[in-house]
Z-matrix of the N, CA and C atoms (Angstrom, degrees):
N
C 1 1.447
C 2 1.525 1 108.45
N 3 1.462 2 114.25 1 115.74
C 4 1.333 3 95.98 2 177.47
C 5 1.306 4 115.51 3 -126.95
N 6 1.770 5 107.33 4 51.93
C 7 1.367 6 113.16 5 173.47
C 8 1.776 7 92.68 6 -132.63
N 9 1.693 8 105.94 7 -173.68
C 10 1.127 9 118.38 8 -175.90
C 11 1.538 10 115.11 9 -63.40
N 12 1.212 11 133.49 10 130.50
C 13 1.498 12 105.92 11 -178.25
C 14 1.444 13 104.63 12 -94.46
N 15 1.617 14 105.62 13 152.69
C 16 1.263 15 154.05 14 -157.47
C 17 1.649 16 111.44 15 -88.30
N 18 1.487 17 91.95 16 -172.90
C 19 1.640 18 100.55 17 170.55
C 20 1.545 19 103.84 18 -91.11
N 21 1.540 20 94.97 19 167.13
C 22 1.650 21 92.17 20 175.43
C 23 2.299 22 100.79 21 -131.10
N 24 1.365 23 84.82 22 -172.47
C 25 1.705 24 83.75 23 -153.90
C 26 2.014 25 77.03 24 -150.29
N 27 1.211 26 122.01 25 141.08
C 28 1.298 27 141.31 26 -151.95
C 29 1.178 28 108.17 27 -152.34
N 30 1.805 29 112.31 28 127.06
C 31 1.332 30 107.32 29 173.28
C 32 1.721 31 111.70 30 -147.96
N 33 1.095 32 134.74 31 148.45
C 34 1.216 33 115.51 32 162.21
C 35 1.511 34 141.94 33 -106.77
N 36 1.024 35 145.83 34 130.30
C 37 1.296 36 122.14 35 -158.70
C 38 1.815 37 105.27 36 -148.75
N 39 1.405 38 112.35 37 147.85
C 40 1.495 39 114.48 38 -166.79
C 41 1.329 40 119.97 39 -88.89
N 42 1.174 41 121.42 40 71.94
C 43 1.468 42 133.69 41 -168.72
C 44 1.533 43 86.60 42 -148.96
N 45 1.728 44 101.41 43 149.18
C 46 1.552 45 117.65 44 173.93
C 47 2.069 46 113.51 45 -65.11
N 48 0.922 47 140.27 46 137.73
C 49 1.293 48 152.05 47 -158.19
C 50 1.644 49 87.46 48 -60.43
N 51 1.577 50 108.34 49 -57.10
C 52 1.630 51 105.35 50 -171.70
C 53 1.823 52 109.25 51 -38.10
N 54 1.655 53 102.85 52 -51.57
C 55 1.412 54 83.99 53 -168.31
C 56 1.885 55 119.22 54 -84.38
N 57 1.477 56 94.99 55 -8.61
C 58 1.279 57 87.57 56 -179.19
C 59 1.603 58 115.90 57 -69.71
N 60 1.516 59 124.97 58 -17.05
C 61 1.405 60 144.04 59 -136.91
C 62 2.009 61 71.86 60 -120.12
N 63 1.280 62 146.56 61 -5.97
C 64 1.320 63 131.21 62 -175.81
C 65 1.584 64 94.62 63 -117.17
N 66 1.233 65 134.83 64 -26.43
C 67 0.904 66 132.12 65 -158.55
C 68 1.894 67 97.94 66 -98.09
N 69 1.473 68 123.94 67 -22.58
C 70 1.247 69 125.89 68 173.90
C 71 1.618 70 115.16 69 -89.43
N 72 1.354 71 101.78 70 -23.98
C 73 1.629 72 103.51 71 -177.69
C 74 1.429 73 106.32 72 -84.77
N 75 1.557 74 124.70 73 -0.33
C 76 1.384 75 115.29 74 156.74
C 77 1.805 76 107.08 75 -91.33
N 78 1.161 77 93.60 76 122.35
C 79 1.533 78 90.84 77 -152.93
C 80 2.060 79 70.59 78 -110.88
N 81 1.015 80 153.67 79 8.36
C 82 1.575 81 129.06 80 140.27
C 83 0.935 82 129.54 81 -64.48
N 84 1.898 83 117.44 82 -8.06
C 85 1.127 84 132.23 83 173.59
C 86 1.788 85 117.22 84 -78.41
N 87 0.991 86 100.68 85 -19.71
C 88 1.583 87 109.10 86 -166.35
C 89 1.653 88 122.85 87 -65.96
N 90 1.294 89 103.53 88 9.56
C 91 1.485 90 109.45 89 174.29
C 92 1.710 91 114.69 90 -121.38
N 93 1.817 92 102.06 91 22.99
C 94 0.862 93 127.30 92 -149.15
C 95 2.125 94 73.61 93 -108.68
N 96 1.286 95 101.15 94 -48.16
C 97 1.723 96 105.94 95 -162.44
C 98 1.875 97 99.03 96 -115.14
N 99 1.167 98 103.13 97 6.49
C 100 1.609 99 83.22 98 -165.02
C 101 1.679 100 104.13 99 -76.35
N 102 1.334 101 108.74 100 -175.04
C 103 1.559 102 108.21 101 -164.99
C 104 2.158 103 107.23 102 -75.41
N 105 0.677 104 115.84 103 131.08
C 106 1.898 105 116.87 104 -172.77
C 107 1.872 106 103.34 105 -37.29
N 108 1.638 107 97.88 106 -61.29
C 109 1.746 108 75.43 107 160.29
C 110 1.199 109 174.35 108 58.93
N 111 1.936 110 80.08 109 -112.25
C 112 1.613 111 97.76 110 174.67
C 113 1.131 112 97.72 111 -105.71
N 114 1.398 113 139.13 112 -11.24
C 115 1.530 114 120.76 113 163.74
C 116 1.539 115 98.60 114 84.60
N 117 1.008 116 155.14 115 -18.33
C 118 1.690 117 169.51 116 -141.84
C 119 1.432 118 86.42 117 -35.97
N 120 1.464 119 105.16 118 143.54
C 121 1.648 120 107.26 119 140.80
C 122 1.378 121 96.69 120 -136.61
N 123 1.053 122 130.14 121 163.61
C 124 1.744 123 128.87 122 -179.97
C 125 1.645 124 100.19 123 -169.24
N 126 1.534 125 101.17 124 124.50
C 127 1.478 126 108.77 125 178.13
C 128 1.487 127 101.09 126 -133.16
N 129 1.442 128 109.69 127 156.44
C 130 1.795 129 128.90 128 171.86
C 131 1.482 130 112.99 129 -34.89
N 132 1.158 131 157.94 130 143.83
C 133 1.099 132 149.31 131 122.23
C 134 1.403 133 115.45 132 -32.33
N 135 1.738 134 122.11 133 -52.44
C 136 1.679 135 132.60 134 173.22
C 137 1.265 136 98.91 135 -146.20
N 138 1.453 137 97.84 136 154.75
C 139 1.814 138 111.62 137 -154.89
C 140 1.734 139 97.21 138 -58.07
N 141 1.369 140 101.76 139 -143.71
C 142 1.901 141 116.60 140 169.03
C 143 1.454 142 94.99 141 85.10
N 144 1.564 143 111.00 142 160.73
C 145 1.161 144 129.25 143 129.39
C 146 1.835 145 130.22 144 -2.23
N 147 1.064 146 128.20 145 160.40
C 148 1.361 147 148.82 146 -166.99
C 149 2.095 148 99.00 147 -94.73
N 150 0.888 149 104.48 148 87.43
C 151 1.290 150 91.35 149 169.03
C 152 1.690 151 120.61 150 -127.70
N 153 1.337 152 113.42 151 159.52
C 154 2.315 153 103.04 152 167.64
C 155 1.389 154 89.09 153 -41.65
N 156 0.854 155 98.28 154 153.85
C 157 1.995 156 146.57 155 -178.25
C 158 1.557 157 130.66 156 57.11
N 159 1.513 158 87.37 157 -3.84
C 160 1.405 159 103.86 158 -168.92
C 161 1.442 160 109.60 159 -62.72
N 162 1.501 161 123.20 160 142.17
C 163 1.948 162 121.64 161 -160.87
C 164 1.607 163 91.03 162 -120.29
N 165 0.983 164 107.31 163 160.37
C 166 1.767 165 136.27 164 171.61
C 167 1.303 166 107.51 165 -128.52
N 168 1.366 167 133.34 166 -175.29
C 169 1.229 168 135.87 167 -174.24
C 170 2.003 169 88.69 168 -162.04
N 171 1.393 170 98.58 169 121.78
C 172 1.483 171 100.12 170 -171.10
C 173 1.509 172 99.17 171 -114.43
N 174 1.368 173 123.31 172 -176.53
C 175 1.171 174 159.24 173 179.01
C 176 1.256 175 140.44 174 -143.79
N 177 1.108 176 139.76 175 89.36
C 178 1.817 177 132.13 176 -160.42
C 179 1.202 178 95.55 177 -141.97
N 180 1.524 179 106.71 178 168.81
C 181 1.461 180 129.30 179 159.27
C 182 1.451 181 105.41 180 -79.03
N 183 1.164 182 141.14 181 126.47
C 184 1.676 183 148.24 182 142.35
C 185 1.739 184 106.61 183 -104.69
N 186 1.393 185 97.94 184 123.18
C 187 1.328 186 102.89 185 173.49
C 188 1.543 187 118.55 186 46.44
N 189 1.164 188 88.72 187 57.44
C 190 1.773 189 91.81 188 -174.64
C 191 1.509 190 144.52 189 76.71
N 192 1.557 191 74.37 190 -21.75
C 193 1.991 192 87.52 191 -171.05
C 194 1.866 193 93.04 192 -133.11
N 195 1.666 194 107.28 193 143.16
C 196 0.855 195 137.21 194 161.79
C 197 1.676 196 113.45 195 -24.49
N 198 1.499 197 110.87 196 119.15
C 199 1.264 198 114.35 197 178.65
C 200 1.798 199 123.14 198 -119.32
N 201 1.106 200 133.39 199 146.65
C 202 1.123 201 111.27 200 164.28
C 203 1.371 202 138.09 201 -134.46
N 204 1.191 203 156.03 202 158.07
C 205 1.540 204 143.31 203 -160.75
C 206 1.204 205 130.36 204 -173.97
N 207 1.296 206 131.72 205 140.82
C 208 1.037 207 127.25 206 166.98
C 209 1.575 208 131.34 207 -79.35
N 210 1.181 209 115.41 208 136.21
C 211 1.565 210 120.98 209 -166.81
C 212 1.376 211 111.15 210 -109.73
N 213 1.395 212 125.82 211 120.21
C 214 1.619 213 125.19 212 -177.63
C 215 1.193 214 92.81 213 -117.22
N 216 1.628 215 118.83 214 130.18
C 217 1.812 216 129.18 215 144.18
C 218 1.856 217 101.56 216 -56.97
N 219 1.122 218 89.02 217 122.97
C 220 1.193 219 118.54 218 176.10
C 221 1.452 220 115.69 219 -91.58
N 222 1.030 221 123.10 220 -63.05
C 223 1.867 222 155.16 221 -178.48
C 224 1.250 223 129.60 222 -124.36
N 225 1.091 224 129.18 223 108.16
C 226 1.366 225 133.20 224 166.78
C 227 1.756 226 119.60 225 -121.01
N 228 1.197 227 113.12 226 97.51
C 229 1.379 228 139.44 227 178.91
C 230 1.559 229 122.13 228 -75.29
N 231 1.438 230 136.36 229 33.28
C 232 1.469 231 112.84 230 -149.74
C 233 1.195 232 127.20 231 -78.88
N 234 1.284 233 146.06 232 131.00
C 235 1.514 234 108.62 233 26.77
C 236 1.842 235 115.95 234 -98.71
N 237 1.700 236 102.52 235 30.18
C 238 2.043 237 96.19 236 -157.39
C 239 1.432 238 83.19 237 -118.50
N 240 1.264 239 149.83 238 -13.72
C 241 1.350 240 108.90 239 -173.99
C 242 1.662 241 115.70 240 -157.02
N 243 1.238 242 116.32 241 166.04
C 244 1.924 243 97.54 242 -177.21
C 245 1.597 244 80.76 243 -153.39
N 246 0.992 245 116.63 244 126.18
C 247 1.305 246 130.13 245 157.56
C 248 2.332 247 131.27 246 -115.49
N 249 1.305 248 105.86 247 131.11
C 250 0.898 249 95.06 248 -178.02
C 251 1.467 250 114.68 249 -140.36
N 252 1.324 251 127.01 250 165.37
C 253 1.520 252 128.65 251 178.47
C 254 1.447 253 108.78 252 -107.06
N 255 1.231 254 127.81 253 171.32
C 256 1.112 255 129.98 254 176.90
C 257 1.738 256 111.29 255 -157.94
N 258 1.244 257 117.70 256 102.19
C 259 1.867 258 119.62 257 164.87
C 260 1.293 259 103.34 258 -79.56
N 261 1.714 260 94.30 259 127.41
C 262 1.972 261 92.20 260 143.07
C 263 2.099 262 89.38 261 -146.83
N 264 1.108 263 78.52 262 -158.02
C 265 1.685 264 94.06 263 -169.09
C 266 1.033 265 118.57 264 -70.01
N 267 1.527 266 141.23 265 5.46
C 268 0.982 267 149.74 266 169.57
C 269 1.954 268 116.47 267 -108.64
N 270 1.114 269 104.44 268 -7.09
C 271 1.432 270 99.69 269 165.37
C 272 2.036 271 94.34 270 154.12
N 273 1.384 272 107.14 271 -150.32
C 274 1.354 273 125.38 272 176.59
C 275 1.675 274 119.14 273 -145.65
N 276 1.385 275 110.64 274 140.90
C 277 1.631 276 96.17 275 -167.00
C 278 1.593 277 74.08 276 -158.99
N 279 1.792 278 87.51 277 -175.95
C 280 1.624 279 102.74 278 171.29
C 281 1.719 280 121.56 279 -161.63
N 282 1.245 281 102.93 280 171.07
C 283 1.636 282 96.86 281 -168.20
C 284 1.758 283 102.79 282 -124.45
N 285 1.426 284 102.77 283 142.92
C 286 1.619 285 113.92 284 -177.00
C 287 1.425 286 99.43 285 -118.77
N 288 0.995 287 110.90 286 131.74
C 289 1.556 288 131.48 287 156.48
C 290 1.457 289 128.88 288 -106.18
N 291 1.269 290 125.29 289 119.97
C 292 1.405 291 113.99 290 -158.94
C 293 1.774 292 85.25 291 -132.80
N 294 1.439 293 119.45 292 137.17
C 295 1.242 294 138.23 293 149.38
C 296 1.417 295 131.77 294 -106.24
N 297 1.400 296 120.45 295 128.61
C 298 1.649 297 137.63 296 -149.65
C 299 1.582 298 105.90 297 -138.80
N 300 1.268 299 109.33 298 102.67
C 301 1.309 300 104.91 299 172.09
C 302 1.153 301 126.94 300 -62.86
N 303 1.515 302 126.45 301 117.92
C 304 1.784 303 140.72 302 -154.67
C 305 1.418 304 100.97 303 -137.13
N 306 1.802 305 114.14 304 97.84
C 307 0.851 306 102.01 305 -179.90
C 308 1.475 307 131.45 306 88.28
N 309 1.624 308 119.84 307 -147.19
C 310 1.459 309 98.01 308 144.64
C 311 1.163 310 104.57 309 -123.06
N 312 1.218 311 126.79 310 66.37
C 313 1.424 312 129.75 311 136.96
C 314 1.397 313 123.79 312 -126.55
N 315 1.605 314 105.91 313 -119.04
C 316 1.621 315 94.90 314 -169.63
C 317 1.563 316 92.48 315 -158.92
N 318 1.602 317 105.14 316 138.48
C 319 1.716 318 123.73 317 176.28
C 320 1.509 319 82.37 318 -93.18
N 321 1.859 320 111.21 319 130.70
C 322 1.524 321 117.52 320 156.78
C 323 1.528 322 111.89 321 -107.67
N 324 0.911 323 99.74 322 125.72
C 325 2.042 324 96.35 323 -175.65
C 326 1.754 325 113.60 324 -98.06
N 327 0.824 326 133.14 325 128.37
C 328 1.592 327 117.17 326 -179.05
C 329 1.315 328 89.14 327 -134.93
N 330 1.324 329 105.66 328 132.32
C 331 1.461 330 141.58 329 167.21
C 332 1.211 331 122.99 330 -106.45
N 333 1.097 332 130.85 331 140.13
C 334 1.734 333 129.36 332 152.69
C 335 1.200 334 128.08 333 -119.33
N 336 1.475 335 125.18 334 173.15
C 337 1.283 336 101.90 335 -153.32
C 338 1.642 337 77.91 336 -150.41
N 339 1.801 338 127.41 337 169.92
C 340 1.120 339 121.23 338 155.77
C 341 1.584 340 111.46 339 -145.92
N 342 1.530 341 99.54 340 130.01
C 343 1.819 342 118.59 341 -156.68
C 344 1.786 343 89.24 342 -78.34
N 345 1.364 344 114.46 343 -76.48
C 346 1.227 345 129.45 344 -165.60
C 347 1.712 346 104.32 345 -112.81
N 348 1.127 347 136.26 346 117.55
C 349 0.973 348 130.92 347 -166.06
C 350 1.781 349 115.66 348 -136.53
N 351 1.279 350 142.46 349 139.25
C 352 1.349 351 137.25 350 161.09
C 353 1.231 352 117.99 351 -22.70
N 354 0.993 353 142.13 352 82.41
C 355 1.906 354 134.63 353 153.74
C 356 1.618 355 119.15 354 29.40
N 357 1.873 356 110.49 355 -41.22
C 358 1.469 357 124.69 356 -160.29
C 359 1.854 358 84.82 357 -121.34
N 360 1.115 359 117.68 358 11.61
C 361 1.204 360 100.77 359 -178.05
C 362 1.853 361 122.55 360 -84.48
N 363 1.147 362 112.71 361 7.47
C 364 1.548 363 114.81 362 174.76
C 365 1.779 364 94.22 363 -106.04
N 366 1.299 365 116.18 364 -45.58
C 367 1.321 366 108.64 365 171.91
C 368 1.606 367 118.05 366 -51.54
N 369 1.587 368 126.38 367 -61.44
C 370 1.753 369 126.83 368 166.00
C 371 1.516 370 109.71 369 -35.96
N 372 1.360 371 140.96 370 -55.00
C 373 1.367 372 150.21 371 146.99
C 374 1.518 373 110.28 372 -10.33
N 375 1.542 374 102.73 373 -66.34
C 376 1.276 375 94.10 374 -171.07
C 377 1.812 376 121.65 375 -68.41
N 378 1.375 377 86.85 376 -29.68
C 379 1.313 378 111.96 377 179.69
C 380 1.505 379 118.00 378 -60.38
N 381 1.382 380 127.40 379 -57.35
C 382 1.270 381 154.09 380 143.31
C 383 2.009 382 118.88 381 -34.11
N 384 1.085 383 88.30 382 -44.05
C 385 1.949 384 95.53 383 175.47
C 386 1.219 385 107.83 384 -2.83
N 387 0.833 386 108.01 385 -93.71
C 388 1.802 387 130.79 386 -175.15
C 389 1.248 388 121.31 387 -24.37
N 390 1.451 389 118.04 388 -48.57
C 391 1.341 390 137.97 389 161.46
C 392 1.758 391 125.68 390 -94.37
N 393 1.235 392 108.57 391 -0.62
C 394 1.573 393 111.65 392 135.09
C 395 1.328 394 123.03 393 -70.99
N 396 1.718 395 126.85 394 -57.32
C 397 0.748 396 118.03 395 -161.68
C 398 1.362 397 109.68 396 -69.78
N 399 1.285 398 129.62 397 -44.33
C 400 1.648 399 119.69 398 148.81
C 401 1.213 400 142.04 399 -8.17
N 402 1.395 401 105.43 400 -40.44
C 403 1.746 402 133.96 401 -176.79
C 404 1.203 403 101.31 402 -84.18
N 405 1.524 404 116.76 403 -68.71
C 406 1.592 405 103.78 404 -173.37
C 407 1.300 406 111.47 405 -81.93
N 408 1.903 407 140.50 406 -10.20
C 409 1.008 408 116.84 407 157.79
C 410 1.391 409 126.28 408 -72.65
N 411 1.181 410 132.64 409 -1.97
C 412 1.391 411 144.96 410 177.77
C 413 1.527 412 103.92 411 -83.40
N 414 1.278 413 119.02 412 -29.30
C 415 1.389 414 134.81 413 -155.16
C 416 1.915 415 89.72 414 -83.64
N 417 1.390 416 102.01 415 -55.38
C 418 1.141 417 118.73 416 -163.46
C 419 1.922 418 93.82 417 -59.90
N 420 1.454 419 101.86 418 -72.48
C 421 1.316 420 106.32 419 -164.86
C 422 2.029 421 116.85 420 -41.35
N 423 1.327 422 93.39 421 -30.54
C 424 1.531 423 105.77 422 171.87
C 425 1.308 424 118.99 423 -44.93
N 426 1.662 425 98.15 424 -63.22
C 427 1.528 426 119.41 425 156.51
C 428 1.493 427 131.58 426 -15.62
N 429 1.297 428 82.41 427 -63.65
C 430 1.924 429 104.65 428 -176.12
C 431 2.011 430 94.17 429 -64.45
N 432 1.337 431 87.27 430 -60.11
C 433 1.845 432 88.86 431 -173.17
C 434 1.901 433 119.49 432 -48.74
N 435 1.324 434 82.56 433 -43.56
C 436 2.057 435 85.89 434 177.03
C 437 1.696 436 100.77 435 -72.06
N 438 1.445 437 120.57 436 -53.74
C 439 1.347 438 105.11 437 177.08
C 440 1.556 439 132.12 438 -59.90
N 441 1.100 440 125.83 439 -36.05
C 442 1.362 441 128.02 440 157.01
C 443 1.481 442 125.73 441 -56.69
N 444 1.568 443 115.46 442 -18.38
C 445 1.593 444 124.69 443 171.35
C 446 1.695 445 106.85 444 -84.40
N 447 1.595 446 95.02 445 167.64
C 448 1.543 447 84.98 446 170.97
C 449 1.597 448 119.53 447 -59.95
N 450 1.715 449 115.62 448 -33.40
C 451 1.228 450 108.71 449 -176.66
C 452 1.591 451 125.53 450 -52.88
N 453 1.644 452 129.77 451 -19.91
C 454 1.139 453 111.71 452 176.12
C 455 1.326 454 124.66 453 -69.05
């Protein structure tokens, strides 16, 4: 992580860590569970596997209006961790995923982090809270729902 660390967002869900930790490190998948929202679409830069450096090119709603960015795997830990960065025009940050075997399932931890950020950007955060945490708990709970279905 080589930004400030962030808040985190927690979920649990009954699937083995291995697959939950395969099913997040395909990160073209992630608009597959993200919260409705952000609207996400996110595809490969070049086909293959999930590997460090590999880029996507995403799409979301931020704050109402259409956003866009590039997404780099950063980290891939299996089965404990997937880390990734993400640029768009408003700065650079990144997201941690950590898997913990709980039970027999799996603790997912998501963190964020912010590398380069707006000046007002811990203030909008604070401001915003409420309806982040909405976002990524929706994001999360999605998560839990596709992974516990056959689709994860």
């Amino acid at each position: 992580m080589r930004g400030r660390p962030g808040p985190t967002w927690k979920i649990s869900v009954n699937v083995p860590r291995e697959k939950a930790y395969a099913y997040v490190a395909d990160v073209g998948r992630h608009g597959e569970w993200g919260s409705a929202a952000d609207s996400m679409t996110i595809t490969a830069d070049q086909p293959g596997d999930p590997a460090v450096g590999k880029t996507y090119s995403a799409t979301g709603i931020l704050l109402g209006k259409p956003n866009t960015s590039k997404v780099t795997i950063t980290a891939l830990e299996p089965p404990e961790r997937v880390e990734f960065e993400y640029e768009d025009s408003r700065g650079t940050g990144g997201h941690v995923f950590t898997f913990t075997p709980e039970g027999g399932g799996t603790l997912i931890t998501r963190q964020i982090y912010g590398i380069k950020q707006p000046l007002l950007g811990p203030v909008f955060f604070l401001i915003f809270k409420r309806k982040i945490d909405v976002n990524y708990n929706g994001a999360l709970n999605n998560l839990k729902t596709k992974l516990e279905s056959a689709a994860g």
